[in-house]
N, C-alpha and C positions, 0 to 999 in steps of 0.2 A: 552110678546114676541109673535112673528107673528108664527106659523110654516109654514114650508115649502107648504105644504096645500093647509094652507087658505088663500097665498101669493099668490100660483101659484097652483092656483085648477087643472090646466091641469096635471100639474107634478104628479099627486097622480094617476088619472088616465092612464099616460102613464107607469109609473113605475107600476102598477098592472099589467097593460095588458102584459107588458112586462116579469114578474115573470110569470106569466100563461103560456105564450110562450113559455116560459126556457120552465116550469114544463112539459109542452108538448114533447117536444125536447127530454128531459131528457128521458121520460119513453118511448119515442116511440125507440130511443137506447137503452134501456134498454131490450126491447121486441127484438128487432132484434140480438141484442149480446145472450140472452138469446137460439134463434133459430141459430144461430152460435154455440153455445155448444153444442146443439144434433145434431147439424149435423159433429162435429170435433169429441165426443164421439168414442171413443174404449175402451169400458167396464171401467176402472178405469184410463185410458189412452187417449191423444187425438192425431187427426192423422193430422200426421209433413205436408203431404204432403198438404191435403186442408189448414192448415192455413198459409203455405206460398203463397196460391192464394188469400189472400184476401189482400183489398188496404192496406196498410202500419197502416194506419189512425187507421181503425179497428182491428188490430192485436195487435196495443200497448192497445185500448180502452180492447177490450177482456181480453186481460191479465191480465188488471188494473181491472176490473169487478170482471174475474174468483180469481183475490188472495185475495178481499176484501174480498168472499164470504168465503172463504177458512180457512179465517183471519190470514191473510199472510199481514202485516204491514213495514209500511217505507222502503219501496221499491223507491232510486230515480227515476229521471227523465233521470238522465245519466245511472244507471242501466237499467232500462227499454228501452233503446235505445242499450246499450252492449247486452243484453238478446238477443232483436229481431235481431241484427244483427248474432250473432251465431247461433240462429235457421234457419234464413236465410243460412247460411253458407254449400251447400252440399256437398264441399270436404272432409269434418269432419262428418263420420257416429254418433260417438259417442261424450257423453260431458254431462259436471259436471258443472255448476254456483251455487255457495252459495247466498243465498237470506240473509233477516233479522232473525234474531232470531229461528238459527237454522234450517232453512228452506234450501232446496236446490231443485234447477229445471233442472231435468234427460234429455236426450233425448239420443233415439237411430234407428238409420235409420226413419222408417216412423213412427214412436210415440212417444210422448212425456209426462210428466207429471211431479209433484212435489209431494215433500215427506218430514216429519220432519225427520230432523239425527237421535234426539237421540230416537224416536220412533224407528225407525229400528234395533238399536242397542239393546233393548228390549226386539223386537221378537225375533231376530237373536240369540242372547247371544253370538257372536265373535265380536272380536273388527274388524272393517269395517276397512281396509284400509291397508293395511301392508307394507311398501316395500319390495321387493323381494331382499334377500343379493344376491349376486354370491357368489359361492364356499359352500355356508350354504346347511347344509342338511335339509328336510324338509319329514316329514314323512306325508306320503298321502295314503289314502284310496282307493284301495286293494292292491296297488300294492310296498308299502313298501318307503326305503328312495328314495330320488331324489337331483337331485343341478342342478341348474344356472351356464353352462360356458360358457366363451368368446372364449375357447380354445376345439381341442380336446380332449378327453382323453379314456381311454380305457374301462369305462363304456358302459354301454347297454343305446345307442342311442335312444329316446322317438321324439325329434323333434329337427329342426333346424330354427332358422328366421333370416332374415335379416331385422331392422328396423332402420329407421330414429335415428337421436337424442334427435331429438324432441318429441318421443314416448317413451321415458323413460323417467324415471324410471320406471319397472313394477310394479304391485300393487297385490297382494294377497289380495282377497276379497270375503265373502259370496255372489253367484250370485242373481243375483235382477230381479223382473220383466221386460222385455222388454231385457234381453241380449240375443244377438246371435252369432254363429259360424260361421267365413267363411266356406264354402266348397269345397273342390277340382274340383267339376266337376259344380262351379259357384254357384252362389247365399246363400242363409243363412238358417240354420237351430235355430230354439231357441232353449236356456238350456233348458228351460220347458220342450219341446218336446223332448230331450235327456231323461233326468230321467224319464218321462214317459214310452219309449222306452225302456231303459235298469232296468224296473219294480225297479225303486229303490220305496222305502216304504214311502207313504206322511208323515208322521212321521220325515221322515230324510232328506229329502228334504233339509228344511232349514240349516243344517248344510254342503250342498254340497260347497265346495269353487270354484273360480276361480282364474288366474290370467290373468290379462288386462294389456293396455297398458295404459300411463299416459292421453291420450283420450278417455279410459274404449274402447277401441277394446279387447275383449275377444279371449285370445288365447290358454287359454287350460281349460277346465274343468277337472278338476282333477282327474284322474284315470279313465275317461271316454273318451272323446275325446279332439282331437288337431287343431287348426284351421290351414286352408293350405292362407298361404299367395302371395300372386305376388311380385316376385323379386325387389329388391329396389337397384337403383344406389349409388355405394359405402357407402354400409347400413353397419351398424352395426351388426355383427355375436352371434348371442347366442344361445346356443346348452343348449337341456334340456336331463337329463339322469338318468339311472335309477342304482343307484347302486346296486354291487356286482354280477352284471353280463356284461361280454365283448360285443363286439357290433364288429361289422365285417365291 
């Protein structure tokens, strides 16, 4: 039998030259995606806002690049198009996508990043996620029990919101790198930089909680501060309080 070859000697030669070509191709994306990651770099984190400037093209290639390295596995094709379109997405500060095998990829305001679950769960030692009951009491550090209502009542008033439907249910959760607080007089303060400020001890840190909204907007660090929100058209009312003391 003939091979292809020594059939069609040209064939052998053009398919080399053409592997080479790839092989070219390949690692010169490969160098360029590579200077994409130092330049998106924030410490363990990368930043939301430069990698929505890059062409579309490169922002899935990056991805696909940065999870292989990661080894972050079977991630589709439709996922990796749902991904980029929610990082894209700026009316949404905050957001949670679960990846493969355990894998999930965080973002909040301008940074972004991925993390294994049950790694966190680990370090942390609370179980990650809780929903928040209404009416349940919950005992919080320093300042004793609290509850969730939809109503007034004659407790000592902590905070009031008005949200959407679509940002519930709330979530009780150990806070995570990259969360921040709205603030009253604009812009955002991080939990990090709260516990630092109110000298809580690196030791305890990790067991500081939050509770979020179902798109992780953080809205109260617990027994430390409360995020001030902008009024919502026929929002939904939930008042946080601090029992066994009245509220005026």
């Amino acid at each position: 039998m003939i091979s292809g070859e020594k059939k069609f000697p040209q064939l052998g030669k053009h398919i080399q030259a053409y592997s080479e070509q790839l092989a070219t191709v390949e690692a010169t994306l490969a160098a360029y995606l590579t200077q994409v990651t130092s330049q998106l770099r924030l410490g363990q984190h990368f930043s939301l806002v430069k990698w929505r400037q890059l062409d579309g093209a490169v922002q899935r290639s990056w991805l696909q690049m940065s999870w292989q390295t990661a080894g972050i596995r079977d991630v589709s094709w439709d996922q990796l198009k749902q991904i980029q379109q929610q990082l894209m997405t700026t009316t949404k500060s905050n957001g949670t996508l679960m990846l493969a095998h355990g894998w999930q990829i965080k973002w909040s305001y301008e940074e972004f990043w991925w993390q294994k679950v049950d790694k966190t769960l680990k370090t942390t030692g609370v179980k990650a996620g809780d929903v928040v009951e209404l009416e349940k009491q919950y005992f919080v550090q320093p300042i004793g029990q609290v509850t969730w209502q939809t109503k007034p009542t004659t407790d000592h008033l902590l905070a009031r919101f008005e949200l959407r439907a679509d940002q519930l249910p709330l979530i009780r959760r150990p806070w995570q790198a990259g969360d921040r607080i709205r603030l009253a007089q604009g812009g955002h303060q991080k939990v990090r930089r709260i516990l630092i400020d109110q000298k809580v001890p690196v030791d305890l840190r990790p067991q500081q909680m939050v509770v979020v909204t179902k798109d992780q907007e953080v809205l109260w660090v617990e027994g430390r501060k409360v995020a001030s929100l902008p009024p919502v058209a026929d929002g939904i009312e939930l008042y946080l309080y601090q029992q066994g003391e009245e509220h005026t």
